[in-house]
Structures are given as C-alpha cells and as structure tokens.
C-alpha positions as CSV (number, residue, x, y, z in Angstrom):
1,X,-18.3,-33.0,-48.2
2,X,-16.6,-35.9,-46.9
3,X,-18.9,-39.4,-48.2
4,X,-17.4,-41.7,-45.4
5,X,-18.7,-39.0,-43.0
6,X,-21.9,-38.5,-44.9
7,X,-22.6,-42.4,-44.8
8,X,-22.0,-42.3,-40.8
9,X,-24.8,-40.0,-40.5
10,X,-27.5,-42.3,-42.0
11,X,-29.3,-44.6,-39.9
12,X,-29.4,-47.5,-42.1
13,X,-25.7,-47.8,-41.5
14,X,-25.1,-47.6,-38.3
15,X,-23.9,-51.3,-37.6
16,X,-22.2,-51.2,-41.2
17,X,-18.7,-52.2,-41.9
18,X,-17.7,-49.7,-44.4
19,X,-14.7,-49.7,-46.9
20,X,-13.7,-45.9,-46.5
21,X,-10.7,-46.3,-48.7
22,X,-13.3,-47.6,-51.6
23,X,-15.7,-44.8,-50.9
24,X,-13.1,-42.2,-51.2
25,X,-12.3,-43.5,-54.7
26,X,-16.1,-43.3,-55.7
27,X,-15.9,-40.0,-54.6
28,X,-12.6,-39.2,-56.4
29,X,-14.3,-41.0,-59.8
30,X,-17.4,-38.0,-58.9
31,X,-15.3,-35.6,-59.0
32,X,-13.7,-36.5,-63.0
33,X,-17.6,-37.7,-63.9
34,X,-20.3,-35.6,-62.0
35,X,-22.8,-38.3,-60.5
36,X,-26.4,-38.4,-62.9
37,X,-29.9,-38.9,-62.0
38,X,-30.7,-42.4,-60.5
39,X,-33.4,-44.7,-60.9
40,X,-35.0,-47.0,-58.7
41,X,-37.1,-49.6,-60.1
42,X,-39.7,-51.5,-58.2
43,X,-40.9,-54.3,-60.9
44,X,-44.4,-55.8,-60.1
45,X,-43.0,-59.4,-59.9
46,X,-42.3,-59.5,-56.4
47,X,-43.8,-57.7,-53.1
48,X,-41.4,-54.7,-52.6
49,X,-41.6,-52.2,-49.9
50,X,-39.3,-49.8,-47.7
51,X,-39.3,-47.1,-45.5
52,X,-38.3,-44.6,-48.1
53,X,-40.6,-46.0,-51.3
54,X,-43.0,-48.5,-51.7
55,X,-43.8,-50.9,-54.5
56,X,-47.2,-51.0,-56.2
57,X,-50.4,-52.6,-56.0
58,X,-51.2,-53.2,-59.7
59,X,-49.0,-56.1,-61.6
60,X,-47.7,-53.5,-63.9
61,X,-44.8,-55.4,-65.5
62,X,-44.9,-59.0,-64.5
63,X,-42.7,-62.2,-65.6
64,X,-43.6,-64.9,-67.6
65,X,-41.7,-68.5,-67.5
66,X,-42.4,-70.5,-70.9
67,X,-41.2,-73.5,-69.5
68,X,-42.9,-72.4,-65.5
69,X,-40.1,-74.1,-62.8
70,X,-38.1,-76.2,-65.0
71,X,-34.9,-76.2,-66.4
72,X,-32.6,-78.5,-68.0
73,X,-29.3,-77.0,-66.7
74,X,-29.7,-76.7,-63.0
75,X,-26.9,-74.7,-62.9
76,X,-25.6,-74.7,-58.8
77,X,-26.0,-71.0,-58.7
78,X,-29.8,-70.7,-59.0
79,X,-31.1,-74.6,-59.5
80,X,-34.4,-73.1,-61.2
81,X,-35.7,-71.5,-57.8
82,X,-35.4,-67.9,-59.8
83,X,-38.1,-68.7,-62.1
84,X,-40.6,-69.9,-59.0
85,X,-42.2,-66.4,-58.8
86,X,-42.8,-65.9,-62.3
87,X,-46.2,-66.6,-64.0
88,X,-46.4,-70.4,-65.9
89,X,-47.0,-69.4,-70.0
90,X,-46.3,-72.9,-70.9
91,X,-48.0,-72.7,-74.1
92,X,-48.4,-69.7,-76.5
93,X,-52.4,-69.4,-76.4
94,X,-52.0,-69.2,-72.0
95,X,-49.2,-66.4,-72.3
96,X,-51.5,-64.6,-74.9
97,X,-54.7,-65.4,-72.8
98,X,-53.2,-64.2,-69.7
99,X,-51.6,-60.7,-71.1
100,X,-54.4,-59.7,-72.2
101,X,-56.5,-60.4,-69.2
102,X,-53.7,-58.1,-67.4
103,X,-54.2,-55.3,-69.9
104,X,-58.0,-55.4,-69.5
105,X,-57.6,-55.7,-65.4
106,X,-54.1,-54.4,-64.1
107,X,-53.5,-52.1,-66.5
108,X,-50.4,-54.0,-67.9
109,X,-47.4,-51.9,-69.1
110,X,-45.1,-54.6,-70.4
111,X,-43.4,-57.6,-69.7
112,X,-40.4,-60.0,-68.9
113,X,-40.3,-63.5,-71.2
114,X,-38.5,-65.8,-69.6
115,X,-37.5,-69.6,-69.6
116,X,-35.1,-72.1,-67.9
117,X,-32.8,-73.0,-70.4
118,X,-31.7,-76.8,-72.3
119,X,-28.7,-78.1,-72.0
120,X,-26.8,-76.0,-74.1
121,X,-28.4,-72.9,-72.5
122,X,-31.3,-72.1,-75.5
123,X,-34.5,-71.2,-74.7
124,X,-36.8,-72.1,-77.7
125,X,-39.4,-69.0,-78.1
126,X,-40.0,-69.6,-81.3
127,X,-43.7,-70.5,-81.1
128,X,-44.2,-67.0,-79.1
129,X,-43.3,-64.8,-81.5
130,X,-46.5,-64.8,-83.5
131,X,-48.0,-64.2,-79.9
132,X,-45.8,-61.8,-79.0
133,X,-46.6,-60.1,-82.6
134,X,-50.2,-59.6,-81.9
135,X,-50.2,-58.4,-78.9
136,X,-47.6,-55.5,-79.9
137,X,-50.4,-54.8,-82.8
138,X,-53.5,-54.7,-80.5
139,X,-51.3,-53.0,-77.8
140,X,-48.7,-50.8,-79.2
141,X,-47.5,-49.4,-75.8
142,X,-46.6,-52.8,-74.3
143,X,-43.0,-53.2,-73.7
144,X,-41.7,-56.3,-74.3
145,X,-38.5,-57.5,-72.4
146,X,-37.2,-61.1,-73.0
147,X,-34.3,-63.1,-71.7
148,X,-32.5,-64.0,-74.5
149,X,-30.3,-67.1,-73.4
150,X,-27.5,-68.2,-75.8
151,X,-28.8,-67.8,-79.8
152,X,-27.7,-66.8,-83.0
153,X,-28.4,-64.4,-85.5
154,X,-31.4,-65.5,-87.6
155,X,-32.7,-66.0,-83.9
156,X,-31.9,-63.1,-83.0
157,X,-33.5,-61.4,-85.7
158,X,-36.7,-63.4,-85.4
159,X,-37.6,-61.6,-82.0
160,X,-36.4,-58.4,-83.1
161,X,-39.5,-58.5,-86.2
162,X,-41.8,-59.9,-83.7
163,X,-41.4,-57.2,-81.5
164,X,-39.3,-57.7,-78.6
165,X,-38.0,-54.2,-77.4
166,X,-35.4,-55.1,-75.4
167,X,-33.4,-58.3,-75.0
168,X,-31.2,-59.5,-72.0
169,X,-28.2,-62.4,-71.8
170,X,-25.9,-63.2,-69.1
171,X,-22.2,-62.6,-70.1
172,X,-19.5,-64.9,-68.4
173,X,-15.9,-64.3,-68.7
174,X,-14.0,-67.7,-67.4
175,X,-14.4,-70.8,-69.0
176,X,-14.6,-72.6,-65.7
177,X,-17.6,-70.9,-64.7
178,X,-19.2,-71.9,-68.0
179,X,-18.1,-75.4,-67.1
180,X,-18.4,-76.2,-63.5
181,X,-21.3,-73.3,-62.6
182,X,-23.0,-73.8,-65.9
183,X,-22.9,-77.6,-66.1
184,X,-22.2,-76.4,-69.9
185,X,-20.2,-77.3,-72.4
186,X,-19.8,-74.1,-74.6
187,X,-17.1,-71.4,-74.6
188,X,-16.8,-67.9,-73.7
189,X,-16.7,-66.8,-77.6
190,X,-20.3,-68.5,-77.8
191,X,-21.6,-65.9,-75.2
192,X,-19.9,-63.2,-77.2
193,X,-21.3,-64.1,-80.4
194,X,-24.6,-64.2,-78.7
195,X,-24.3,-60.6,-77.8
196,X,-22.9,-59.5,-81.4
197,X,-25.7,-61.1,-83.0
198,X,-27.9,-59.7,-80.6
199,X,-26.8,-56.2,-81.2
200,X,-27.2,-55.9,-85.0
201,X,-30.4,-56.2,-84.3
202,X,-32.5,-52.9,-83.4
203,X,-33.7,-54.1,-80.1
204,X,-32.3,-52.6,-77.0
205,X,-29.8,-55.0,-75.8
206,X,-29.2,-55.3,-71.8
207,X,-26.4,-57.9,-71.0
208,X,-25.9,-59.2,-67.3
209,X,-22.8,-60.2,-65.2
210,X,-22.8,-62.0,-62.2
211,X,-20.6,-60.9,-59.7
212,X,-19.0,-63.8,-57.7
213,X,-20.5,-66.3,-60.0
214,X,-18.1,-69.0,-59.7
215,X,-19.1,-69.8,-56.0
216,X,-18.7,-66.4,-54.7
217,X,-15.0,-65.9,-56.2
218,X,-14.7,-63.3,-58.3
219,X,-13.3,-64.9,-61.6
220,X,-14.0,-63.6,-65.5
221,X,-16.2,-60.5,-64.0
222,X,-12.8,-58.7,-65.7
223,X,-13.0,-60.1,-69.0
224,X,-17.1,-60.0,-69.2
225,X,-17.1,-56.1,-68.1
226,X,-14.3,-56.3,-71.4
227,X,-16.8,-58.2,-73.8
228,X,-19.6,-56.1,-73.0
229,X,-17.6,-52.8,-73.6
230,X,-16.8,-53.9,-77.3
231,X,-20.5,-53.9,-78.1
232,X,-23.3,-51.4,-78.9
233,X,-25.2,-52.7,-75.8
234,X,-28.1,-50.2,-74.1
235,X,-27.6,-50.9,-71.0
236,X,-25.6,-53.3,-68.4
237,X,-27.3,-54.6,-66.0
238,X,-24.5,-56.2,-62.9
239,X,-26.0,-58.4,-60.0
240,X,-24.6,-60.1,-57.2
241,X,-24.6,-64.0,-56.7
242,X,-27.1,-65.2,-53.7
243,X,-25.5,-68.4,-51.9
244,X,-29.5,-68.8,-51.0
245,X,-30.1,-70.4,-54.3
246,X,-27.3,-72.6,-54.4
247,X,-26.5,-75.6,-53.1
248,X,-25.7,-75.6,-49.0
249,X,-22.2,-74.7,-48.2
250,X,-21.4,-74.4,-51.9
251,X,-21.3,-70.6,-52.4
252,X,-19.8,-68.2,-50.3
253,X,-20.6,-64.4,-50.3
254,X,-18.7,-62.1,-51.9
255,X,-17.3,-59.4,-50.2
256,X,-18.8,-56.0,-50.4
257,X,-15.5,-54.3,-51.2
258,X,-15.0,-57.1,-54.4
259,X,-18.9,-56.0,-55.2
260,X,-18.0,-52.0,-55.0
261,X,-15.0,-52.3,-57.2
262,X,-16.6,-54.3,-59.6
263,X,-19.0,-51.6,-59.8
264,X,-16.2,-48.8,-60.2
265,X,-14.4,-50.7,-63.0
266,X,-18.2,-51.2,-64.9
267,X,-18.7,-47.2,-64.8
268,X,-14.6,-46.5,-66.0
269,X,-15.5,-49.2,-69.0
270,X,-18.4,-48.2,-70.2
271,X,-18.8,-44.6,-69.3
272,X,-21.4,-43.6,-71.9
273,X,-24.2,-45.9,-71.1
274,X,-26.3,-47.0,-68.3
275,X,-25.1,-49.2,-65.9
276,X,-27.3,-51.0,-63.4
277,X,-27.9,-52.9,-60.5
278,X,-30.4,-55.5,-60.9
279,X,-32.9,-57.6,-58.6
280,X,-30.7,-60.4,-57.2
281,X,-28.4,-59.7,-54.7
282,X,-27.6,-61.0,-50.7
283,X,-30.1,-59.5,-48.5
284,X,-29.6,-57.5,-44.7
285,X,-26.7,-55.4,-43.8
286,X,-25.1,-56.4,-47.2
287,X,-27.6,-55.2,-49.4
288,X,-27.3,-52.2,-47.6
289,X,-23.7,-51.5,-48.4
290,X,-24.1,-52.7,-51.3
291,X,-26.7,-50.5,-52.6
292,X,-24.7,-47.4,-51.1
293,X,-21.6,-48.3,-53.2
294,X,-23.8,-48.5,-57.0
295,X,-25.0,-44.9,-55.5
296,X,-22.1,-44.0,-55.1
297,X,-20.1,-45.9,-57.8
298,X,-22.2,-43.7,-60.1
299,X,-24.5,-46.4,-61.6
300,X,-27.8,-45.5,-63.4
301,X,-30.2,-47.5,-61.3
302,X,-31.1,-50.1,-58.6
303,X,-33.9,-52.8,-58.6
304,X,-35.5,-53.1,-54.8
305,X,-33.5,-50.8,-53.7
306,X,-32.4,-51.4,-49.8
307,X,-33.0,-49.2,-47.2
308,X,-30.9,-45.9,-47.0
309,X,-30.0,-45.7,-50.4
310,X,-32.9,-43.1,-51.1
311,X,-30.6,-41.3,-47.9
312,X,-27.7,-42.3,-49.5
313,X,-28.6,-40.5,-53.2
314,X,-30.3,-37.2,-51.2
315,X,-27.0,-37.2,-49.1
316,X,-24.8,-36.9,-52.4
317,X,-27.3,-34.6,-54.7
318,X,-28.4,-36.8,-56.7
319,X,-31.6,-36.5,-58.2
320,X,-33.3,-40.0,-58.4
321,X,-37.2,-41.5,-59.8
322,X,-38.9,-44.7,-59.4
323,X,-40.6,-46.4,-61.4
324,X,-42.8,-50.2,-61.4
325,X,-40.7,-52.0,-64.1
326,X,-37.9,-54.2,-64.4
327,X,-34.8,-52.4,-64.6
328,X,-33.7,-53.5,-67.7
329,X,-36.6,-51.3,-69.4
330,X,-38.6,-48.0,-69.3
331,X,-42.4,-48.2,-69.5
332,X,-45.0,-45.7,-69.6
333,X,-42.6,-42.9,-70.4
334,X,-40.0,-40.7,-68.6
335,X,-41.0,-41.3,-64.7
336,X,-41.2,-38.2,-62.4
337,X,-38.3,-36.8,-60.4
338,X,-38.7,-38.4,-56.9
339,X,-36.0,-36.3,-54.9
340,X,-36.8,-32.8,-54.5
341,X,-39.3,-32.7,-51.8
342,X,-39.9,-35.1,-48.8
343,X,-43.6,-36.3,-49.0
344,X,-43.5,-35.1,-52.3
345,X,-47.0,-37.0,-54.4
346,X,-45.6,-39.6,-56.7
347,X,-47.4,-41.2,-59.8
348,X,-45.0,-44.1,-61.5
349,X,-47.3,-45.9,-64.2
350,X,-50.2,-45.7,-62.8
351,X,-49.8,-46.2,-59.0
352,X,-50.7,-42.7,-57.1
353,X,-49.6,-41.9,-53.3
C-alpha cells in the first residue's frame, strides 16, 4: 500500500499540501519498526470534540494552576495565556477542597499540578505536598501528574514521597532560546540536571520539547531530543509552538515538513519508549497534517487529535484507544481498543456512548 495514495483518499485532506517525499520515509521507518497501537487522549481540561471521537462530559482529569494566571517569566511564546483554562488552587486548603468536591461529584480520576514559573523558572509546591499526600491516602487511585519546572534533587525527591506519579519538564537545547524565549538566565546543563534528578526518582518522568520554540525556527530541538535519550525517561511528550500565544508578528509557524522530521528523528532516538504528541499545536489544515505525520511517524499517542487521523490510523492498521486524560498519564487502567468496529460502544473512564 502506497501512504501518499492512502492519505489522498481521506477527506480531511483534500486541500492538504502534503510532503510525499517525508511520508515515504515514515513508511520506509514502518517497514524496519512495525507501527504499534496508538492512543488518543481527550483530557477534561478543555471542550474537545470531532467527527470521529468526542470528548467527555465529566471533568475526569482536570488542571490545577497554584499560582491561577500569573507568571513571573512571561516568556514571548505563551505570555501566561496557557494557564487561563486551568482551575485557580492558589492556596493548598482550595486545591484540597476542590479535589475532593470532584471525586464526590465528577468522578475525578487524577490530575495536572501546574504553576507559572519565577524568574529562574521554579515553581514552589512545596506547601502542596502534604495536600497532595492526603489525598493519595484517602484516594489511592488518583493519578497525580505535575509540571515539574526547573528543580533539584531533594526537590525532586520531595514530590516523589508525596505521591506525585508522574512528573513533566520542558527540555530546551539552545542557549538562545533559554535566553531570548525564556527571558532566563540559566543554561542548558540546568535543564539537564533537572531531568537527571528527576529520574532517580521512582515517578514516571515525561519531558517536553517544543518544536519551533525559538520563534518558530527550529533551533536545539536536535540537541533536546539528544538529552532526553541519555535518560531513563517514561515517556516524551513533543508539541508544536502556537504563534497565537505569542506576541503579534513575533512567531512564525513552523513548517509541517520541519514538524514531521522532528517527529521521525524522536522515534529513531528513542525507539524503546513512548513518544507523544501533546495538546498544543497550530490549529486548521496544519493540525491536520500534522497529526497524520505523528501517525504515521510511529508515535504512541496524540492529545485532541484533529480530524482524519482516526482515518489516517484505520488507513495504516493501526489499532488505536482513547482515553479522557492528559497524555502524559494513564488513568483508570488499560483503555479499550477503539479501532476494530465502526460504531463500535466505547467506555474510557467512565464516559459511555
């Protein structure tokens, strides 16, 4: 089967401009490394729906902001506006109070901590970990995700013993992005470090790279696809940089082709663990495209996944499941294979149709 020919046969890419030299490679890198089951996660803290799956009802997995919209580092790729749709936890008693009213009404499954960042990119949790503690005691199945920032090892170790399960951290590669992105003055062995002491611990540890980070160039994704492969990570999760969030005229889009190779070189490095596409990403016909190249680059998993790559994955064989969580983390269990039948019932923690 030819994939260029395969794609051209899907609706969603009709008006698509397709790199068919590119998908000929990911179909060459299927043929040494036989494509696995995919999953497509549809976390509760945004409305998702498409004409091939739909989100869910119930806030299953939300996100929680420790310090609500602000952040110290304004950094020009996201100025803050990512944590807007996550829930204010300002204090340890409302991030306690407000779990546990979730558990009792929307059958909570886990959660993502989160926090904008002070000026040298720390996010101080400290006071939640006692929280975060007792709520892992009252409710053992909760799965607890956190963002991580940049921290050390005693850190590190603190929110492993309070129960985090799985920890995330943005890797950059180029010092300039650090400095002119980042506003930051810290190097590229800090983020390293971050992610050594980060894996010694036992939580599952999900870095993050973001492709075209330095105003849609693509500069250090090399070198940060390099550091992550030298670690015991559990996952890596890649996302795309939106020029939405930045500044006007300050961020161009990368190009889908950069985005596709990027993903190509991620599954070559670090064949032996998931790889994943996460939430943020340019929307429309690039999404698309986008979303058909990680099918088709081989990664694990795509958050909100666009329309036609459910066509995309059936077109290839490969199996594929859903489930209502960030994609950084599996609650509930092992969700239900999605792909064999069209129309097939699905239950994915807790949301039936």
């Amino acid at each position: 089967m030819d994939w260029s020919g395969a794609l051209a046969g899907i609706e969603a890419f009709e008006d698509a401009e397709l790199d068919h030299r590119l998908i000929g490679d990911f179909q060459q890198q299927a043929e040494l490394a036989p494509l696995r089951e995919i999953r497509f996660s549809t976390p509760t803290f945004k409305e998702y729906s498409s004409g091939e799956m739909s989100g869910c009802s119930k806030n299953s997995f939300p996100a929680f902001s420790v310090t609500a919209g602000a952040c110290a580092l304004d950094c020009d790729h996201c100025q803050a506006k990512i944590l807007e749709p996550m829930i204010p936890a300002t204090t340890p008693e409302m991030l306690d109070r407000k779990v546990r009213d979730l558990v009792l009404l929307q059958d909570l499954q886990g959660f993502l901590l989160s926090g904008g960042s002070n000026r040298r990119n720390e996010i101080k949790y400290e006071r939640y970990f006692p929280v975060i503690e007792t709520l892992k005691r009252d409710f053992p199945h909760l799965k607890i995700a956190i963002h991580s920032a940049l921290t050390d090892a005693p850190r590190a170790r603190q929110m492993a013993s309070a129960g985090v399960d799985t920890a995330m951290m943005d890797v950059i590669g180029a010092q300039e992005t650090i400095r002119d992105v980042y506003h930051l003055e810290r190097s590229v062995d800090d983020f390293e470090a971050t992610l050594a002491a980060l894996c010694a611990t036992d939580m599952e540890i999900v870095p993050h790279i973001v492709i075209g980070l330095h105003y849609g160039r693509i500069l250090g994704e090399a070198k940060a696809l390099d550091i992550v492969s030298r670690h015991k990570i559990h996952s890596l999760v890649l996302v795309v940089v939106m020029p939405f969030y930045g500044r006007d005229g300050m961020f161009v889009t990368p190009d889908t082709s950069d985005v596709g190779r990027i993903f190509l070189d991620a599954r070559r490095k670090i064949p032996d663990r998931q790889v994943l596409l996460g939430c943020a990403r340019p929307a429309g016909m690039h999404k698309r495209v986008t979303d058909a190249y990680a099918v088709m680059a081989g990664l694990d998993g795509i958050a909100f996944p666009a329309e036609g790559a459910v066509a995309v994955a059936r077109a290839l064989g490969r199996p594929f499941s859903q489930q209502h969580a960030c994609c950084s983390i599996k609650v509930g269990g092992q969700a239900p294979r999605l792909g064999a039948l069209t129309g097939e019932r699905q239950l994915v923690h807790g949301c039936a149709r």
